[in-house]
C-alpha positions in Angstrom: -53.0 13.2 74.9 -52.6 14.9 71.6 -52.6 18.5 73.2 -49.8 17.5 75.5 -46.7 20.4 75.0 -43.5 19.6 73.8 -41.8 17.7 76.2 -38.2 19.8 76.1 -36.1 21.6 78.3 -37.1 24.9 79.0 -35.1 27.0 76.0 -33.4 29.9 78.6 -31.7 27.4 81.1 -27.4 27.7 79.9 -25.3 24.8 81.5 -22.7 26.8 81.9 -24.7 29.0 84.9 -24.5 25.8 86.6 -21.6 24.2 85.8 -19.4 26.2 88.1 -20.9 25.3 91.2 -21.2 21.7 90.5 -17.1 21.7 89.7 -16.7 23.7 93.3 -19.2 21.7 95.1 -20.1 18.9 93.6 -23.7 19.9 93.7 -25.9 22.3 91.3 -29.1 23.2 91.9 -31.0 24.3 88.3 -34.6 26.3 88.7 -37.5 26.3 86.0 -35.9 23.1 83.9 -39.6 22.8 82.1 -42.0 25.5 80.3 -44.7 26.1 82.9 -47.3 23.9 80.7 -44.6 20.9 80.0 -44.0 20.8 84.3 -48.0 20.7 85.0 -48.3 17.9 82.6 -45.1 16.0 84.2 -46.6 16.6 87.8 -49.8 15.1 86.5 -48.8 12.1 85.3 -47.4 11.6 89.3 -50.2 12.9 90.7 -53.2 11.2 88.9 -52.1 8.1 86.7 -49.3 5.7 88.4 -50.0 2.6 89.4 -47.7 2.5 92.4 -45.1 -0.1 93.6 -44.4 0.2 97.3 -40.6 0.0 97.8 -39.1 -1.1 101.1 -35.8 -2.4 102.3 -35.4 -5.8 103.4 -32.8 -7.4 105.5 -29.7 -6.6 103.2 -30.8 -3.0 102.5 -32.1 -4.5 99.0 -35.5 -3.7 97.8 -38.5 -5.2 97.8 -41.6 -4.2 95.5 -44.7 -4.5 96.5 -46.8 -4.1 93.3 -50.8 -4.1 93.2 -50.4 -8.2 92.4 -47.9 -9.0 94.9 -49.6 -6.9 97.7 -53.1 -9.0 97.1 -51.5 -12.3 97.5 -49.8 -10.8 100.2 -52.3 -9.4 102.4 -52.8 -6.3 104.0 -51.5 -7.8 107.5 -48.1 -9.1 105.8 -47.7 -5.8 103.9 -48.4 -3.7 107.0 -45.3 -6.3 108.8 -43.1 -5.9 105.9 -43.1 -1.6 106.2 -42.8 -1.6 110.3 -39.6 -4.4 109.7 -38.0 -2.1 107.6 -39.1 0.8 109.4 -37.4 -0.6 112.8 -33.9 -1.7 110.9 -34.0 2.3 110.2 -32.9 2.5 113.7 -29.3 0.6 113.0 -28.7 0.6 108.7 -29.6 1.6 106.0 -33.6 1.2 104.8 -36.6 3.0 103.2 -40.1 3.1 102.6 -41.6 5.2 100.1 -43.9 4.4 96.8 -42.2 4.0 93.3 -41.9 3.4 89.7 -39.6 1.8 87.9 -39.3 3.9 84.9 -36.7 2.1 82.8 -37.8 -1.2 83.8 -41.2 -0.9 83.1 -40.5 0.9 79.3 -38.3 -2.0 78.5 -40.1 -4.6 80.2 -43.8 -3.0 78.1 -45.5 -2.6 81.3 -48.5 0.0 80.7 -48.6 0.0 77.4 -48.7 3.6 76.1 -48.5 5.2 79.5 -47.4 8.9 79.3 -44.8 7.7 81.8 -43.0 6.2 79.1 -42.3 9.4 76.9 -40.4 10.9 80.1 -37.9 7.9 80.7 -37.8 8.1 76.4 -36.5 12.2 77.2 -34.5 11.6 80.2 -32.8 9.4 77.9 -32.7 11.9 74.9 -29.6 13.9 73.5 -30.7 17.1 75.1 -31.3 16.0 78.3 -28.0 13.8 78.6 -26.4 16.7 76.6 -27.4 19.4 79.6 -26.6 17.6 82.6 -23.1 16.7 80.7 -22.6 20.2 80.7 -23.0 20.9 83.8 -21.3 17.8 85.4 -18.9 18.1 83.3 -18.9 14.5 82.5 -18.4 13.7 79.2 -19.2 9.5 78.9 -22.8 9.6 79.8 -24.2 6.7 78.2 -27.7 6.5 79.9 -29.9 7.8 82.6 -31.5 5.9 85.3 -35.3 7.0 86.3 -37.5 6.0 88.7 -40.9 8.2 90.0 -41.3 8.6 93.7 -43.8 9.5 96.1 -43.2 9.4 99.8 -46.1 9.8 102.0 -46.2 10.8 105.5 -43.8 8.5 107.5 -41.8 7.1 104.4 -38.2 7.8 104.5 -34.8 7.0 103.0 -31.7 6.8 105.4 -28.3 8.0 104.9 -26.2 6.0 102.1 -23.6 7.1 99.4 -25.0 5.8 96.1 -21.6 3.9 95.6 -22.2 1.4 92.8 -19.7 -0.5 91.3 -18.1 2.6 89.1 -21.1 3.6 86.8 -22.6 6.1 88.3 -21.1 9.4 87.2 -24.2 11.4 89.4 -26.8 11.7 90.7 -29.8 13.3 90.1 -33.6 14.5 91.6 -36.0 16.2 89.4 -38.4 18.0 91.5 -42.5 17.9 90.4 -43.8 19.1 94.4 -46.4 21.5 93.6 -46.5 23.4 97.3 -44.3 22.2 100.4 -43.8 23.6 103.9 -40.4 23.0 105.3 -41.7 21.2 108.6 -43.0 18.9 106.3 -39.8 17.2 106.1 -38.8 15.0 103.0 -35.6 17.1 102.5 -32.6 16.0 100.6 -29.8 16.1 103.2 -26.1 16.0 102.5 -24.3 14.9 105.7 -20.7 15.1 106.5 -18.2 13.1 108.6 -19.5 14.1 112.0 -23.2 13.6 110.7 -24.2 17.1 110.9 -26.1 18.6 108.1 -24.1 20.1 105.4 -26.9 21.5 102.9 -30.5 20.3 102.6 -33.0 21.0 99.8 -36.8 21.1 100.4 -39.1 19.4 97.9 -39.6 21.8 95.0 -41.2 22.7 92.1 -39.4 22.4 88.4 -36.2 22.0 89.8 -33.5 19.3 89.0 -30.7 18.6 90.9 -27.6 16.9 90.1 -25.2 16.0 92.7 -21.1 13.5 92.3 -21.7 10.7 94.1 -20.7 8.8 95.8 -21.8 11.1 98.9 -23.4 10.9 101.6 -27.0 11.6 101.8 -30.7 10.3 102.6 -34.5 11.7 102.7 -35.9 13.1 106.1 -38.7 11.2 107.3 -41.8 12.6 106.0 -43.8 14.0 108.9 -47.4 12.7 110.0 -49.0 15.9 108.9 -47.7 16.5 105.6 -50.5 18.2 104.0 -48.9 16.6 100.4 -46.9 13.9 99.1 -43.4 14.3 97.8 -42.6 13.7 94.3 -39.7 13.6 92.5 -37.7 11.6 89.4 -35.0 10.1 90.8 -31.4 8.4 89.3 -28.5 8.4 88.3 -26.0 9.9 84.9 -24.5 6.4 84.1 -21.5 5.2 81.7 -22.1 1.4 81.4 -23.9 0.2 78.1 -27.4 2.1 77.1 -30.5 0.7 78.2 -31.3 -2.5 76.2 -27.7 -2.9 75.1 -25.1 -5.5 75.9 
């Protein structure tokens, strides 16, 4: 732990590369956002040390986390029932299945009690990092950033929605930490328009964030059976309502 890099943006990205094509599109697209040490050490932490919640949709479209306790008093019948019902009201609405981690939840809540995790959500959360994607969005009352680590295996999904909340989410925002990824692997981030086609879709990637204005409509292709790796990403949203642990 005490050899881990500086955890910092990498020094050569400029905002201001990016902030064009957010303002035109409403979606930018920023390569190499770590040093090549501080991203292996992020992808790491995915790969080899989360304690994973499984995340599904129930009836309403809200979620339901399965962490290691509840799935034990569950049962692995019950668990198994829970994924195909949500994977069958994919067919009509909105649902998902994928593993997570709530970031911000967990750090305030003291779950995993000096979990490297934690000094992410702590620099999502920094001046820098709220400072850059400012920049580029262009929004200026940023008060917090959301986080929440994801992995979706083969089969998990996340069907089209718009991310509308109730007017504090500014953007939104993936941070990519997928060390290799073949595009028939599926898992892309689609943007659909009013007829449903496609209007740009981003593969998983490596050291890449993505910020996107929401609300807009996008979801998370269906993983395919033989995904030779798991997708993994950060996942949130730049919000204005009152910082974490505040009022």
């Amino acid at each position: 732990m005490d050899d881990a890099p500086i955890l910092r943006l990498n020094p050569a990205l400029d905002p201001a590369a990016f902030a064009a094509a957010y303002a035109r599109e409403g979606v930018a697209r920023i390569p190499d956002v770590f040093e090549p040490a501080v991203v292996d050490r992020l992808a790491g932490i995915l790969e080899q040390t989360i304690d994973w919640d499984i995340i599904c949709s129930d009836e309403r479209g809200k979620a339901e986390v399965l962490d290691r306790a509840r799935r034990q008093a569950l049962g692995g019948d019950a668990v198994a029932e829970r994924l195909r019902a949500a994977t069958l009201r994919a067919r009509d609405g909105f649902a998902y299945v994928y593993l997570g981690y709530p970031m911000v939840d967990a750090y305030l809540a003291g779950r995993d009690p000096g979990h490297p995790i934690h000094a992410l959500t702590e620099f999502l959360n920094s001046p820098a990092f709220i400072g850059f994607c400012s920049a580029v969005t262009g929004e200026t009352t940023v008060t917090k950033i959301d986080g929440q680590a994801t992995c979706y295996r083969p089969g998990d999904f996340l069907t089209q929605h718009d991310d509308t909340g109730v007017g504090e989410r500014l953007a939104a925002y993936t941070l990519g930490l997928t060390r290799t990824w073949r595009p028939d692997w599926g898992g892309q981030l689609l943007f659909h328009d009013a007829k449903g086609d496609v209007e740009r879709g981003y593969a998983p990637a490596w050291n890449t964030l993505t910020l996107f204005r929401v609300p807009r409509v996008h979801s998370v292709a269906p993983v395919a059976p033989y995904a030779g790796a798991a997708r993994l990403m950060i996942t949130g949203w730049l919000r204005n309502d009152p910082p974490h642990g505040g009022g």
